[in-house]
C-alpha positions as CSV (number, residue, x, y, z in Angstrom):
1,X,51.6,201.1,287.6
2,X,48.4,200.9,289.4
3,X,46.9,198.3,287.1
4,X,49.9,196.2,287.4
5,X,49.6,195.8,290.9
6,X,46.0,195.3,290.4
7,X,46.6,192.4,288.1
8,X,49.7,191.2,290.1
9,X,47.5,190.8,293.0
10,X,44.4,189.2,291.6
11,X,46.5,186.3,290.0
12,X,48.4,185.8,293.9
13,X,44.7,185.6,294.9
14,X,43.6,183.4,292.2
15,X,47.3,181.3,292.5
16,X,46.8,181.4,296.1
17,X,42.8,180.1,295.8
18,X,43.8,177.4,293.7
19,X,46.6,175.9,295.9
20,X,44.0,175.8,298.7
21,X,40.9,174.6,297.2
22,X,43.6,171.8,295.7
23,X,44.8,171.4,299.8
24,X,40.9,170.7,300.8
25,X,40.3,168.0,297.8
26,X,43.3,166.1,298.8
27,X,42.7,166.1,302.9
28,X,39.1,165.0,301.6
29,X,39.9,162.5,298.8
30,X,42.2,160.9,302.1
31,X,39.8,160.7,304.1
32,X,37.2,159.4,302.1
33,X,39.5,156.5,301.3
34,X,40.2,155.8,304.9
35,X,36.1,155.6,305.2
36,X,35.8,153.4,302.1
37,X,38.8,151.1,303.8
38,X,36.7,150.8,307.5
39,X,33.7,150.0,305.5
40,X,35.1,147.6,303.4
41,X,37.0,145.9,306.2
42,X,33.8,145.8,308.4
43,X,31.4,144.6,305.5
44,X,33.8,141.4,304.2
45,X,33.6,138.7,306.7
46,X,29.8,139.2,306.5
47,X,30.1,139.3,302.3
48,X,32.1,136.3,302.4
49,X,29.8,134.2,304.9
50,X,26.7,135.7,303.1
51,X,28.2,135.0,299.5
52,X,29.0,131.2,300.5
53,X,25.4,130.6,301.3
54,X,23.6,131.9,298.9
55,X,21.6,129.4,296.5
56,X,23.1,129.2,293.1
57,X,23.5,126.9,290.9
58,X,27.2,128.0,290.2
59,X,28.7,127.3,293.3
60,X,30.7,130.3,295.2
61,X,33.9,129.1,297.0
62,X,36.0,131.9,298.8
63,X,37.6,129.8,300.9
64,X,39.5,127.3,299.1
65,X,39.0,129.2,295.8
66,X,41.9,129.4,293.1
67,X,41.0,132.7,292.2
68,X,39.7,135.3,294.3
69,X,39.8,138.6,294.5
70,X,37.5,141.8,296.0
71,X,36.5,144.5,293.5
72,X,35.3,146.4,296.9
73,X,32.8,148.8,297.7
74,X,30.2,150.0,294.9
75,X,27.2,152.1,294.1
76,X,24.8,153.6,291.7
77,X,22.4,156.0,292.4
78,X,19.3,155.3,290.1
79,X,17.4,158.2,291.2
80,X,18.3,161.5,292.8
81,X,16.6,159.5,296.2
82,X,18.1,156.5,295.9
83,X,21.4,154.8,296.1
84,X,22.3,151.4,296.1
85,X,25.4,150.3,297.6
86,X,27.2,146.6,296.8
87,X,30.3,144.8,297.7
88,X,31.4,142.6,295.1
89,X,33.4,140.0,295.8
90,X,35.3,137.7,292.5
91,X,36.1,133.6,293.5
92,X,37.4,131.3,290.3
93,X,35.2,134.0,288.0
94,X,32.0,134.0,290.0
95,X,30.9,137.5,290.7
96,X,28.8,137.7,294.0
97,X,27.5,140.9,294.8
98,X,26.3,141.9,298.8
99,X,24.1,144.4,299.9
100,X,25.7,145.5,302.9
101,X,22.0,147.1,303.9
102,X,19.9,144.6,303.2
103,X,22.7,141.8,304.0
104,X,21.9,139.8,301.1
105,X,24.4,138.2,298.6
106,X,23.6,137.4,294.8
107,X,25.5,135.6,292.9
108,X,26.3,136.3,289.1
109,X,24.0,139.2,289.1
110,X,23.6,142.3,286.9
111,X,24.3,145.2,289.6
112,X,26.5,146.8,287.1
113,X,25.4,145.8,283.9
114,X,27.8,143.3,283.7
115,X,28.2,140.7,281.6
C-alpha cells in the first residue's frame, strides 16, 4: 500500500512538473514573439528606405511594387560567438536582405543559402 502511494505521488509530481514547465515555455514563446514583433516594426521603415537605395543592378521597388511581402526577422549563428541577424524583405521576387546592426541592405544576396 505504501509503494502505491509512493508511485501515485511521484507521477502527481512528475504530471504536475510537466504542466508547469509547459506554463513557462508558453509565457516565454509569447513574449518572445511580442519582442520579435517591436523589433520588426522598429527595423522596417529603415529596411525599406535602406533596401530602395541600395546599388543593384536589379532594381528594388517596395513602394509601388506588385508583389511584396516581409519574410521578417532572421539569424544564423556561424560560430558559438557570432550571430548575424537580417531582415529580409521580398518586392516583385527580389529578395533584399538588411542588417539591422550594421544598417546595410543587399539585394539578391546569399544570407541563407538561397537560391
Amino acid at each position: 500500500m505504501t509503494f502505491q502511494r509512493i508511485v501515485v505521488a511521484l507521477l502527481v509530481l512528475v504530471i504536475a512538473g510537466l504542466g508547469g514547465i509547459g506554463y513557462v515555455e508558453w509565457k516565454m514563446a509569447v513574449q518572445v514573439r511580442t519582442l520579435k514583433a517591436f523589433v520588426e516594426g522598429y527595423v522596417f521603415d529603415e529596411a525599406v528606405l535602406a533596401c530602395e537605395q541600395a546599388k543593384s543592378s536589379t532594381p528594388f521597388k517596395w513602394n509601388g511594387g506588385r508583389s511584396t511581402s516581409v519574410i521578417g526577422l532572421n539569424s544564423v549563428k556561424t560560430d558559438k560567438y557570432s550571430v548575424y541577424a537580417s531582415y529580409t524583405l521580398v518586392a516583385d521576387n527580389v529578395y533584399c536582405d538588411y542588417d539591422p546592426i550594421k544598417r546595410k541592405a543587399e539585394i539578391g544576396s546569399n544570407f541563407l543559402e538561397r537560391e
